[in-house]
C-alpha positions as CSV (number, residue, x, y, z in Angstrom):
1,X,-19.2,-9.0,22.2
2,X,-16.6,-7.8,20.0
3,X,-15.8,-9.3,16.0
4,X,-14.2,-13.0,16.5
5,X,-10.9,-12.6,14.8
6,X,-9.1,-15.6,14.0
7,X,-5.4,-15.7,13.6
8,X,-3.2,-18.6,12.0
9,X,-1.2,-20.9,14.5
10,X,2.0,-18.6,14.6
11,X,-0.7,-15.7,15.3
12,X,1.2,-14.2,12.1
13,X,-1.1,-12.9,8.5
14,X,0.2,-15.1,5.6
15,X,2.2,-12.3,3.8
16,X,4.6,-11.7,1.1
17,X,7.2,-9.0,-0.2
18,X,9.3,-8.4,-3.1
19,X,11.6,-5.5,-3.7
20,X,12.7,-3.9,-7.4
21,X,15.7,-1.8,-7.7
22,X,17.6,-0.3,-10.1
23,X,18.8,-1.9,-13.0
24,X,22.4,0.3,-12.8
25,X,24.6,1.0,-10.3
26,X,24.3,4.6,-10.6
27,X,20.4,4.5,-10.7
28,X,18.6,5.8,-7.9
29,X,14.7,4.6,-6.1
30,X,13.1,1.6,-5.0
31,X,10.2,-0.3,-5.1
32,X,8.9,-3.2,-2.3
33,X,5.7,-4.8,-2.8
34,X,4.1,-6.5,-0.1
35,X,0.9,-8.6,-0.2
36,X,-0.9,-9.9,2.9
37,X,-3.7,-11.7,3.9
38,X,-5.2,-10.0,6.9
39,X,-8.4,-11.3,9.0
40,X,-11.9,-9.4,7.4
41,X,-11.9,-7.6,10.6
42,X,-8.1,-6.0,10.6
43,X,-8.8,-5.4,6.9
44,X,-11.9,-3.2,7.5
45,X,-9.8,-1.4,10.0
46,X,-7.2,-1.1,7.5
47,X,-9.2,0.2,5.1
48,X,-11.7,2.6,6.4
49,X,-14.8,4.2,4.0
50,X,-12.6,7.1,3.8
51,X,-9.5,8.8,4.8
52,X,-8.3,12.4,6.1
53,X,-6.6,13.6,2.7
54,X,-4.2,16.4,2.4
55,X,-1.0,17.0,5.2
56,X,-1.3,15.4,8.5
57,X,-1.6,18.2,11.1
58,X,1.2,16.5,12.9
59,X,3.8,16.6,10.3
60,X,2.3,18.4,7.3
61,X,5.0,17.3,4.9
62,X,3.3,13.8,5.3
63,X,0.5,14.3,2.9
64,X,-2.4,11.5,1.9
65,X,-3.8,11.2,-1.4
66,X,-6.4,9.2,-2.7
67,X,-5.8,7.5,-6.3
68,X,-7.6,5.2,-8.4
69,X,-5.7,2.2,-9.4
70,X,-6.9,-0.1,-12.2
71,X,-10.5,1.6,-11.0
72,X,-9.4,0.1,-7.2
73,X,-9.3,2.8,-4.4
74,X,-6.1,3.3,-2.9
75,X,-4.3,5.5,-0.6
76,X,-1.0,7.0,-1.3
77,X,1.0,8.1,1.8
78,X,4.1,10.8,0.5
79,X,6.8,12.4,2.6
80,X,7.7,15.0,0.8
81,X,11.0,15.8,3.0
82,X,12.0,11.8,2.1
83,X,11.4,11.6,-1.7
84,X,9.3,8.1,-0.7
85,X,6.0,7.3,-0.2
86,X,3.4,4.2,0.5
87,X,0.6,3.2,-1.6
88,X,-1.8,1.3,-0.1
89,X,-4.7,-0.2,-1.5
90,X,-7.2,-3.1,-0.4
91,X,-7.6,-5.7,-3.5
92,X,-10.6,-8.1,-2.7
93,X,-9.8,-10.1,0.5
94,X,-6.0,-9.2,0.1
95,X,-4.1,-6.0,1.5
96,X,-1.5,-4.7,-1.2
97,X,1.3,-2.1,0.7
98,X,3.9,-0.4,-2.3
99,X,6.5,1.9,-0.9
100,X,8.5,3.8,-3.2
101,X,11.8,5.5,-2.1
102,X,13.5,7.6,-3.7
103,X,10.5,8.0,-6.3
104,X,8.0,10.8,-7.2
105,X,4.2,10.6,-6.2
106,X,3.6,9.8,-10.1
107,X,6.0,7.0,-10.2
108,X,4.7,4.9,-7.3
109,X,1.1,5.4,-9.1
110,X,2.1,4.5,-12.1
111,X,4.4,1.1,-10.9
112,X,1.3,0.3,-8.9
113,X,-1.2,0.6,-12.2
114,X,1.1,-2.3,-13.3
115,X,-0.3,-4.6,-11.3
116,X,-2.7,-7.3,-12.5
117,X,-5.1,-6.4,-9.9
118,X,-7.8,-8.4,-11.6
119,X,-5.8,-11.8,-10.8
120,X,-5.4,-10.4,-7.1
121,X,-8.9,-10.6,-6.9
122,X,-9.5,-13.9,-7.3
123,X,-8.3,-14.4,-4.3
């Protein structure tokens, strides 16, 4: 017999987002942050021991990092044709998802270290 997941009544993760843009008109990039709450099962699959780093075979301008975060592990996907990227990072029981467009591979690191990961994980 396989894991029992258990979904809420609307079969739906609680989940929230919250998108940043730019301050000026003129200014360019984005930010969404999205926090969910997924079963312990989906967030095992979610978040494997490890990843395949470096371009994806399939479209090699798709490359996967993996970063530290506040000493958290966390994935960062980039497309390099697109300028935007996900980082993706579990955060005790919670799933944390930032996409950046329009921002470099530093920049959605260095939004995500801004976090108060240490509050997330008393959750």
């Amino acid at each position: 017999m396989g894991p029992n997941v258990r979904e809420d009544d609307n079969g739906l993760e609680p989940a929230v987002a919250q998108g940043y843009g730019p301050s000026s008109p003129n200014e360019r990039g984005m930010y969404v942050v999205t926090i969910n709450h997924p079963s312990p099962h989906d967030l095992a699959v979610a978040y494997p021991a490890s990843r395949p780093l470096g371009p994806n075979p399939m479209a090699p301008w798709m490359v996967t990092s993996h970063v530290k975060v506040n000493d958290l592990d966390a994935y960062l996907i980039y497309n390099q044709e697109a300028g935007s990227g996900i980082l993706q990072m579990k955060v005790g029981r919670v799933s944390v998802g930032i996409q950046g467009g329009e921002r470099t591979p530093e920049q959605i690191v260095a939004f995500a270290r801004t976090m108060d990961t240490d509050r997330l994980l008393k959750y």
